[in-house]
C-alpha positions as CSV (number, residue, x, y, z in Angstrom):
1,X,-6.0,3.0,5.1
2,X,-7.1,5.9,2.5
3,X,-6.5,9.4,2.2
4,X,-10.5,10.7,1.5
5,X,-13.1,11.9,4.0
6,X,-16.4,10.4,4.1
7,X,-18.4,13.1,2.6
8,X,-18.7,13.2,-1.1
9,X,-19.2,16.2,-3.6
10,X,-20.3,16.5,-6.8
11,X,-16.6,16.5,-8.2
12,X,-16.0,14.0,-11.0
13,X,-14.7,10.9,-10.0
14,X,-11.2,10.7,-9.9
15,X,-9.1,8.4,-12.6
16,X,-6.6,6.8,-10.6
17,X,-5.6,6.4,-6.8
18,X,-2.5,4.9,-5.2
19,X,-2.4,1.5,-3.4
20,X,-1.5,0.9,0.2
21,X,-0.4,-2.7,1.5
22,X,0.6,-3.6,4.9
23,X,3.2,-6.0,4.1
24,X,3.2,-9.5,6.3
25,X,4.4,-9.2,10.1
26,X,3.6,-5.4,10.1
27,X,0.6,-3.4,11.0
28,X,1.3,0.0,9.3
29,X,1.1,0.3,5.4
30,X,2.9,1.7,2.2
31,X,2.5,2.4,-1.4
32,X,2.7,-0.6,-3.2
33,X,1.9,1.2,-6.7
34,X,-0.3,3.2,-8.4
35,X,-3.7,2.0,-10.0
36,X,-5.3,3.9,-13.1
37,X,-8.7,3.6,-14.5
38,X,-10.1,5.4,-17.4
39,X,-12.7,4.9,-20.4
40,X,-10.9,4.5,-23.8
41,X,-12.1,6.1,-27.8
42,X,-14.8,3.2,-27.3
43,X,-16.4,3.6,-24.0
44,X,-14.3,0.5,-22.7
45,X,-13.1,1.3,-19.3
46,X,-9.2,0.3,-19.0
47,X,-7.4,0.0,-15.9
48,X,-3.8,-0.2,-15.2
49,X,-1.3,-0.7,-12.7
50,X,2.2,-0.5,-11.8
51,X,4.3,-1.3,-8.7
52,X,5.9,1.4,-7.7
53,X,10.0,1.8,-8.0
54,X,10.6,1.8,-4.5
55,X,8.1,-0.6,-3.3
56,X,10.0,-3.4,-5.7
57,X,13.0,-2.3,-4.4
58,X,12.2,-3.4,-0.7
59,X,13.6,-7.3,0.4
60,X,10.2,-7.3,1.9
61,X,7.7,-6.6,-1.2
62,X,4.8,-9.0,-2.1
63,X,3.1,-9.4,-4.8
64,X,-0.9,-8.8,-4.0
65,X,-2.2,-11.7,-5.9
66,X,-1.1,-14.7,-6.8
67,X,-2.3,-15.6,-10.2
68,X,-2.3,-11.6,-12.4
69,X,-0.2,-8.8,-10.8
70,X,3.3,-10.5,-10.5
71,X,6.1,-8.9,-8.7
72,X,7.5,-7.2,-11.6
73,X,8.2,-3.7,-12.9
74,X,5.6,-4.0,-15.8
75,X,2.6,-2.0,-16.5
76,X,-0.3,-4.3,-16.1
77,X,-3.6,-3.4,-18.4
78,X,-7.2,-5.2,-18.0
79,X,-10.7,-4.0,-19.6
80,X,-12.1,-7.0,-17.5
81,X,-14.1,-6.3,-14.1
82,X,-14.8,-3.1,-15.6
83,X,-11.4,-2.4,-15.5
84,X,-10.5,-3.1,-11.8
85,X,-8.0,-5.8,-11.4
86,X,-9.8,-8.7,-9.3
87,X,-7.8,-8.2,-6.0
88,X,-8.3,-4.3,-6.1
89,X,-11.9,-5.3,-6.4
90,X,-11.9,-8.0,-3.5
91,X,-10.6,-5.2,-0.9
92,X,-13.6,-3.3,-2.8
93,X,-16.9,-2.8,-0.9
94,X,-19.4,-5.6,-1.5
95,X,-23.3,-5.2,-2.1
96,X,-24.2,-4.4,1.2
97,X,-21.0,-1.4,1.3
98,X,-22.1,0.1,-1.7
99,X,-25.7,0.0,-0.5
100,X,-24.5,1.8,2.4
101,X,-21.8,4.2,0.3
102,X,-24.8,5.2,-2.3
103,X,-27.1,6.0,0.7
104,X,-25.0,8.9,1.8
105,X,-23.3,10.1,-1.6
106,X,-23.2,13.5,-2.4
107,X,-23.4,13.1,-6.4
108,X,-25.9,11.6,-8.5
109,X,-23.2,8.6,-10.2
110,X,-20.4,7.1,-8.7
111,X,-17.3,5.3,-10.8
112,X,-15.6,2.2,-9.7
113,X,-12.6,4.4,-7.8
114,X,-15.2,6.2,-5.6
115,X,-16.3,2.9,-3.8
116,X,-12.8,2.1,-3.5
117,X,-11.6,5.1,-2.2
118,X,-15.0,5.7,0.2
119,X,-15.1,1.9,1.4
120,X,-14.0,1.2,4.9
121,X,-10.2,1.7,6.3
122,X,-10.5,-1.7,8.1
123,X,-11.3,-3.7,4.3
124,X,-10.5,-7.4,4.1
125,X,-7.0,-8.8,3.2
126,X,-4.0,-6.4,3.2
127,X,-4.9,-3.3,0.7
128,X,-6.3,0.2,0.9
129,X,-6.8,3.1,-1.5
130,X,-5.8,6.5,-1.1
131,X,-5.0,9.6,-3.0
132,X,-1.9,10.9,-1.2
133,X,1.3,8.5,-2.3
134,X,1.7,8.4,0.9
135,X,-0.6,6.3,3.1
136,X,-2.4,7.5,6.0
137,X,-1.9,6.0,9.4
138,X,-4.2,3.9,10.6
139,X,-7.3,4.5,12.5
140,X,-7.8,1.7,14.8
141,X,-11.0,2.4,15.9
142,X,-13.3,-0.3,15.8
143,X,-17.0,-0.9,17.1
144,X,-17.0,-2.8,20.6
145,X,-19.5,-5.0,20.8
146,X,-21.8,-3.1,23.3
147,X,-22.7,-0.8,20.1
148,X,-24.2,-3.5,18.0
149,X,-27.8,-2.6,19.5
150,X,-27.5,0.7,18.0
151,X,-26.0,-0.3,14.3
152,X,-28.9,-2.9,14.1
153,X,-31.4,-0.3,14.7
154,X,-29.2,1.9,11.6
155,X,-29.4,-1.5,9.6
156,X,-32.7,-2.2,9.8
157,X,-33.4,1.5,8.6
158,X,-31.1,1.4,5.5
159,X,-32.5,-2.4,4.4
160,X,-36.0,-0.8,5.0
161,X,-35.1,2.7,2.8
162,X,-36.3,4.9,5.7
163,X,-35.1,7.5,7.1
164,X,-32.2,7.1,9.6
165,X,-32.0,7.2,13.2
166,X,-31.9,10.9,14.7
167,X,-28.6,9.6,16.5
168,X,-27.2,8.0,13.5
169,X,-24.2,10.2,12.2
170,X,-22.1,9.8,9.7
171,X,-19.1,8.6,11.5
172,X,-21.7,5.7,12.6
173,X,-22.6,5.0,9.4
174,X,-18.8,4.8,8.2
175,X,-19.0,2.1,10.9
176,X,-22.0,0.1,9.8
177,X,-19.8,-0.8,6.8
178,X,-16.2,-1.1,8.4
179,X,-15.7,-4.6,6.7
180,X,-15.7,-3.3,3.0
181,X,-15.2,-6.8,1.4
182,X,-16.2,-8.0,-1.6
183,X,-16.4,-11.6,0.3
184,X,-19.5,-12.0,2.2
185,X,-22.7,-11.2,0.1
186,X,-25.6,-8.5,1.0
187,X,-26.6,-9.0,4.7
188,X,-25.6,-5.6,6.9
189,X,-22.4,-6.3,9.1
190,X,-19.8,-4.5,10.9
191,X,-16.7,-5.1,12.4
192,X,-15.9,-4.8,16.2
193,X,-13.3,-6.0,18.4
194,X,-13.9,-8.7,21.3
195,X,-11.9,-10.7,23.6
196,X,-8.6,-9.2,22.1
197,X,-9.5,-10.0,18.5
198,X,-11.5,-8.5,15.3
199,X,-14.7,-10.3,14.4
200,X,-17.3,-9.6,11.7
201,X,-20.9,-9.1,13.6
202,X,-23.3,-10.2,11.0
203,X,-27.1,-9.0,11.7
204,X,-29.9,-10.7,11.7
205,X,-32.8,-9.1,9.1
206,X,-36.6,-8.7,10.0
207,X,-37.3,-10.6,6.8
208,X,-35.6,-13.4,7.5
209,X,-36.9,-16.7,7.3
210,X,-35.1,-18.3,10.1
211,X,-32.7,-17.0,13.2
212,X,-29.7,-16.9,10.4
213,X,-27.2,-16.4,13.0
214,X,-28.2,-19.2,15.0
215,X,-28.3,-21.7,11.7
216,X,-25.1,-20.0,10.2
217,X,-22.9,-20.9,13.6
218,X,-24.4,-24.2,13.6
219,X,-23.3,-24.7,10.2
220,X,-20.0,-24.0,11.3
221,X,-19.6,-25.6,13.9
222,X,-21.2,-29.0,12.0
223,X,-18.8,-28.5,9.2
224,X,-16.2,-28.4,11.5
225,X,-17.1,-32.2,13.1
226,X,-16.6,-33.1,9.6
227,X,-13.1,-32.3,9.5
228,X,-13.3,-28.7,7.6
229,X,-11.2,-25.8,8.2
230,X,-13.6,-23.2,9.3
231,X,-13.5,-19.5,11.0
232,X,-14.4,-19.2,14.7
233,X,-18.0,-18.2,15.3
234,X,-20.3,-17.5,18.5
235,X,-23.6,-15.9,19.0
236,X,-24.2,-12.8,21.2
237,X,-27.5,-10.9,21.8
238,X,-28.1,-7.5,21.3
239,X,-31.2,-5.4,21.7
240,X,-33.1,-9.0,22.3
241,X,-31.7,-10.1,18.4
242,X,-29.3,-12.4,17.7
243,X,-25.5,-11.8,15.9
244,X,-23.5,-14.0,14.4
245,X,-19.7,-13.0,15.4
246,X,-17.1,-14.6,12.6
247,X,-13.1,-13.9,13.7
248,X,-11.5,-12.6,11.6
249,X,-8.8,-15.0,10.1
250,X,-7.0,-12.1,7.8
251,X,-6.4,-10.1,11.0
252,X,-3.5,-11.3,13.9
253,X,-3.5,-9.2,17.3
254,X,0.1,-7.8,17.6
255,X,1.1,-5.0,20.1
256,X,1.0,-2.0,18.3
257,X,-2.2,-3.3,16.1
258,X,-3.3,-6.2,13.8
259,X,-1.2,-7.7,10.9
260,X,-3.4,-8.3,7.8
261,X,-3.4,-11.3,5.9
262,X,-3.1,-10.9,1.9
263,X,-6.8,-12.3,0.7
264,X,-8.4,-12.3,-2.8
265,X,-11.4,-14.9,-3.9
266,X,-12.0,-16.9,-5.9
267,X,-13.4,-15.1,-8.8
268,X,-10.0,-13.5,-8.9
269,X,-7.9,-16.6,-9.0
270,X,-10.6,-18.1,-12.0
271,X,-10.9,-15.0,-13.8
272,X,-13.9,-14.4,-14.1
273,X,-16.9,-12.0,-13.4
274,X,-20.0,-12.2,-10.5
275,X,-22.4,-12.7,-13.1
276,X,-24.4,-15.4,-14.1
277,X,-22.9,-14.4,-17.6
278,X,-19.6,-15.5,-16.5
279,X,-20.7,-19.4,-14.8
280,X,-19.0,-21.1,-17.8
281,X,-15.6,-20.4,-15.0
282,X,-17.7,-21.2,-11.7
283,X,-16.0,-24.5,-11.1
284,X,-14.7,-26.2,-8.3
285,X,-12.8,-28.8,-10.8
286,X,-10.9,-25.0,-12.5
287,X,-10.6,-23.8,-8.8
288,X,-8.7,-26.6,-7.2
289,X,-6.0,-26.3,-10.5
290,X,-5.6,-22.6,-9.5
291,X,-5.2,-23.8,-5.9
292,X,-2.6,-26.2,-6.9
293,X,-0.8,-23.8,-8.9
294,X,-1.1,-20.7,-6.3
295,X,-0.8,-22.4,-3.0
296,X,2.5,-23.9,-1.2
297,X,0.4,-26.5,0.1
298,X,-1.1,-28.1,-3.0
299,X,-2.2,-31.8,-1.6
300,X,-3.8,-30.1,1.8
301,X,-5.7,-27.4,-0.2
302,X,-6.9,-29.6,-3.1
303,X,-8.3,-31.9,0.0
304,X,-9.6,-29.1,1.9
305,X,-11.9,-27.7,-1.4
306,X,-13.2,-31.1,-2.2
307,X,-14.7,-31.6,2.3
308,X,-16.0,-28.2,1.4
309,X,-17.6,-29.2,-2.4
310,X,-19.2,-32.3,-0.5
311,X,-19.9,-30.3,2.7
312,X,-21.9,-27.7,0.6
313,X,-23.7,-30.5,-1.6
314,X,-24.8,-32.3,1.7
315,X,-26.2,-29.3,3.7
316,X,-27.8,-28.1,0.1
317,X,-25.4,-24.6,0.3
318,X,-26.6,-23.3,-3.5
319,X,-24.8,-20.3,-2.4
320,X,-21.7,-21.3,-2.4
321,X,-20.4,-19.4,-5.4
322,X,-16.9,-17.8,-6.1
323,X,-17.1,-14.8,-3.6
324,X,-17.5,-17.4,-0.8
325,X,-14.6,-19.0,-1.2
326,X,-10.8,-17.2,-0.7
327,X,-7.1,-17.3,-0.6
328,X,-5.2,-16.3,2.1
329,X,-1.4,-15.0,2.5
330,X,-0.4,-14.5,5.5
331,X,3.4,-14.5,4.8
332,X,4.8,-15.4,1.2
333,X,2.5,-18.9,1.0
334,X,-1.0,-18.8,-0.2
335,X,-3.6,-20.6,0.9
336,X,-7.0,-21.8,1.0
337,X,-9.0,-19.6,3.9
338,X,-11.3,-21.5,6.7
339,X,-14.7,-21.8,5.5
340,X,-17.1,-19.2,5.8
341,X,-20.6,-18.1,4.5
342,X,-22.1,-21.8,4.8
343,X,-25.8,-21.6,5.1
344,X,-28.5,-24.5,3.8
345,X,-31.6,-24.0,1.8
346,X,-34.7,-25.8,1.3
347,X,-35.8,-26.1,-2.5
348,X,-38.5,-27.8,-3.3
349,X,-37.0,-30.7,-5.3
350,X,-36.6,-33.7,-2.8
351,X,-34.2,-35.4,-6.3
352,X,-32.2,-32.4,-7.9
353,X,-30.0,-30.0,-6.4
354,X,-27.3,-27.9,-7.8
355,X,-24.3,-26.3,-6.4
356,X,-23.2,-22.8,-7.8
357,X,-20.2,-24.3,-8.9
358,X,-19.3,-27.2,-11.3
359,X,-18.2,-30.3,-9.5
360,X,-18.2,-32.8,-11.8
361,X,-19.2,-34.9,-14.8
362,X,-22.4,-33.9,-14.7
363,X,-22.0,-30.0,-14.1
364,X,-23.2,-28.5,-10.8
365,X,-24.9,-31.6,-9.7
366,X,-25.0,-31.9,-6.0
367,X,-25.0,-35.9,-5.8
368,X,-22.4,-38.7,-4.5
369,X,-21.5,-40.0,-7.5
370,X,-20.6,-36.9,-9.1
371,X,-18.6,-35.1,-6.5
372,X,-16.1,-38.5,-6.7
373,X,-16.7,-38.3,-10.6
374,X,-13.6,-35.8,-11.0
375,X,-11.9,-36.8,-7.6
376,X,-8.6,-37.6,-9.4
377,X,-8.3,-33.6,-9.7
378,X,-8.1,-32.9,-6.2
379,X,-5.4,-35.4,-5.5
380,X,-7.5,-38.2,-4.5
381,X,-8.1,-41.9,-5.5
382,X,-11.3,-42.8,-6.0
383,X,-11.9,-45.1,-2.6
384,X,-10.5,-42.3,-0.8
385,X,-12.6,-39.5,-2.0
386,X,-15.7,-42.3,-1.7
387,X,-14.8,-42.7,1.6
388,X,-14.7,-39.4,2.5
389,X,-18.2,-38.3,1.2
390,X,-19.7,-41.7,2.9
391,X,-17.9,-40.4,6.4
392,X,-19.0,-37.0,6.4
393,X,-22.9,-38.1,4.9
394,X,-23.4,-39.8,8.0
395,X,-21.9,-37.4,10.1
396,X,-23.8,-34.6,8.6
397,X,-27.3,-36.6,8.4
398,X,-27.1,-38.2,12.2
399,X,-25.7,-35.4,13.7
400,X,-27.0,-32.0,12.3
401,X,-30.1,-31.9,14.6
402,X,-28.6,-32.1,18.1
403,X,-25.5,-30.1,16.9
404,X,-28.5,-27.1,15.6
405,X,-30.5,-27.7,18.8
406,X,-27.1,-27.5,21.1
407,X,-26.2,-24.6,19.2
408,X,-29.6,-22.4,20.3
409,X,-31.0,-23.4,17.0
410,X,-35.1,-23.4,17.5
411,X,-37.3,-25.9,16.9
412,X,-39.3,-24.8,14.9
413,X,-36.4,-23.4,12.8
414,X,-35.2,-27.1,12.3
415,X,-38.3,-28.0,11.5
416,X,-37.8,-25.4,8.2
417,X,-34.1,-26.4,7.3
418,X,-34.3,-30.2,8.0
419,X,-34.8,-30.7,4.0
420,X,-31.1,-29.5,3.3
421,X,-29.1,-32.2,4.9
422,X,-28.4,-35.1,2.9
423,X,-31.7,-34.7,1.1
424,X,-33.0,-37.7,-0.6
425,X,-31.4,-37.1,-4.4
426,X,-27.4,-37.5,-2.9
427,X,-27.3,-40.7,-3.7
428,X,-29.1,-41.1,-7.2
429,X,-27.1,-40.8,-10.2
430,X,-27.2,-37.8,-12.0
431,X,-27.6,-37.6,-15.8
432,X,-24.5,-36.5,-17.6
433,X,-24.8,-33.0,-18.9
């Protein structure tokens, strides 16, 4: 879904593109409008964008986000995000795409439109960027699983800074970094098809402390005893490494190709930036009033984020900030997206452990009492949301070890994450911030 080649020059970066959407129940795309960004008397990158005449004019249209770029014929005008509108940036690459994109670019500085125009065809949610109004047709070419030996090989070359394989050309490096999503953080993936569906093949690093794939799909598969709404996961081997295969839940097999689901996160529906400069916004209590407000389903979704607030406070996720969380559309309705990205850590403090979020009275603090402390905003009374954290602490602490173990996890491996799960400070009450 874009109009540029893979190879870059040393042209100036080009001030505006079109956008592409493939509207819900279809699989090929068209020009939704027309996206500029350029720097203003000041420096101040602006950006701006309208829907195009014709696109407005369809029964069918959407609007691609559900909280700033309404349906309407309007010009819309941000010097936020460095002037990219937060669900252009979402179907952006994230760190690990631009790693990739700056490997192999053919000019010393790249602007904000050249990593949306360069990332992959196959992004996440619905959009694409081009600079022909009208789109291209889709490639549908995607890695099969049988490949993964080889990208991991190209991976672990790019993380180290050496030199690349002999065999690795550029159309194999455009595949390393198929999935150009903002949502899913710095480790290398691609996306390859399996069993009649997409999935994203995350790749274990050298560096890693533990067999990440092994804990990641365990964490999914516990969070999913405890009632959560998560993606599909399994493990396959390649080269003697592990992958962790996610399914896709913005893609839908149809006969002539995949629909694509509408996605932004949830630093687009708070507003707000990435950056630790922005955390005054990171807040589950902010999020679940966006969800209310964006989503068809209020009730379900505000129930849904608070399992997944208490789920990530009891397996001592401290990653689990805006970019790894999402909103899905896969007709008119939003929603909250299955879980994804849940992985435990071990700090040192056996008391104190924060989330990246706010949760409650006393900020970010990962403990009982303050995840129920604000329960009334996520549509629940008080003995309810109590008796949902109480259910799903004992399911997580009784049950995370023979669900790891079942789930290929080693054991020495549990030996180094068994201080994440309902670690000893849950239950103490936290000082009010």
């Amino acid at each position: 879904m874009r109009a540029t080649g893979w190879t870059m020059t040393s042209s100036p970066s080009p001030s505006e593109c079109y956008v592409y959407i493939v509207l819900p129940g279809t699989v090929e795309p068209v020009t939704a409008g027309r996206f500029q960004l350029q720097s203003d008397r000041h420096g101040v990158q602006v950006g701006r964008f309208v829907y195009g005449r014709s696109y407005l004019e369809r029964l069918d249209a959407v609007a691609l986000d559900p909280v700033e770029l309404r349906l309407t014929p309007r010009t819309y005008e941000t010097v936020a995000l460095n002037g990219v509108f937060g669900a252009l940036r979402d179907a952006g690459p994230d760190y690990w795409g631009r790693r990739v994109i700056e490997k192999h670019a053919g000019k010393a500085q790249l602007g904000e439109l050249d990593y949306l125009l360069q990332s992959a065809d196959d992004r996440a949610g619905a959009l694409g960027f081009g600079l022909n109004r009208e789109p291209p047709a889709p490639r549908r070419i995607f890695n099969q699983t049988v490949a993964l030996e080889k990208l991991q090989r190209i991976a672990d070359a790019l993380i180290a800074e050496e030199d690349l394989p002999d065999d690795a050309a550029n159309v194999q490096i455009q595949e390393l970094m198929l999935l150009g999503t903002s949502m899913g953080g710095a480790r290398p993936k691609v996306v390859v098809e399996d069993d009649g569906a997409l999935w994203i093949a995350k790749l274990n690093r050298k560096d890693d402390r533990w067999n990440n794939a092994r804990v990641e799909h365990a964490m999914l598969v516990i969070a999913r005893s405890c009632g959560l709404n998560v993606a599909d996961s399994k493990i396959v081997t390649a080269g003697g490494r592990d992958v962790l295969m996610v399914r896709r839940f913005d893609r839908e097999k149809m006969e002539h190709g995949y629909a694509r689901a509408r996605m932004v996160s949830a630093l687009t529906l708070l507003r707000t930036e990435d950056s630790h400069r922005s955390r005054e916004r990171w807040s589950y209590l902010l999020l679940v009033e966006q969800l209310r407000r964006a989503c068809a389903e209020p009730v379900k979704n505000a129930h849904e984020l608070f399992r997944r607030m208490c789920f990530n406070a009891l397996i001592s996720n401290t990653d689990d900030h805006p970019r790894n969380h999402a909103v899905i559309a896969r007709d008119q309705d939003w929603n909250l997206s299955p879980a994804y990205d849940l992985t435990p850590s071990t700090p040192i403090s056996l008391e104190r452990r924060d989330l990246a979020l706010v949760a409650g009275d006393a900020g970010r603090s990962a403990t009982a009492a303050n995840l129920a402390s604000q329960s009334a905003r996520f549509l629940l009374d008080s003995d309810r949301a109590e008796a949902i954290i109480h259910e799903m602490e004992e399911r997580v602490r009784t049950s995370w070890y023979a669900i790891a173990r079942n789930e290929g996890v080693s054991e020495r491996d549990c030996e180094l994450i068994q201080g994440a799960f309902a670690y000893p400070g849950f239950r103490m009450l936290p000082e009010s911030n």
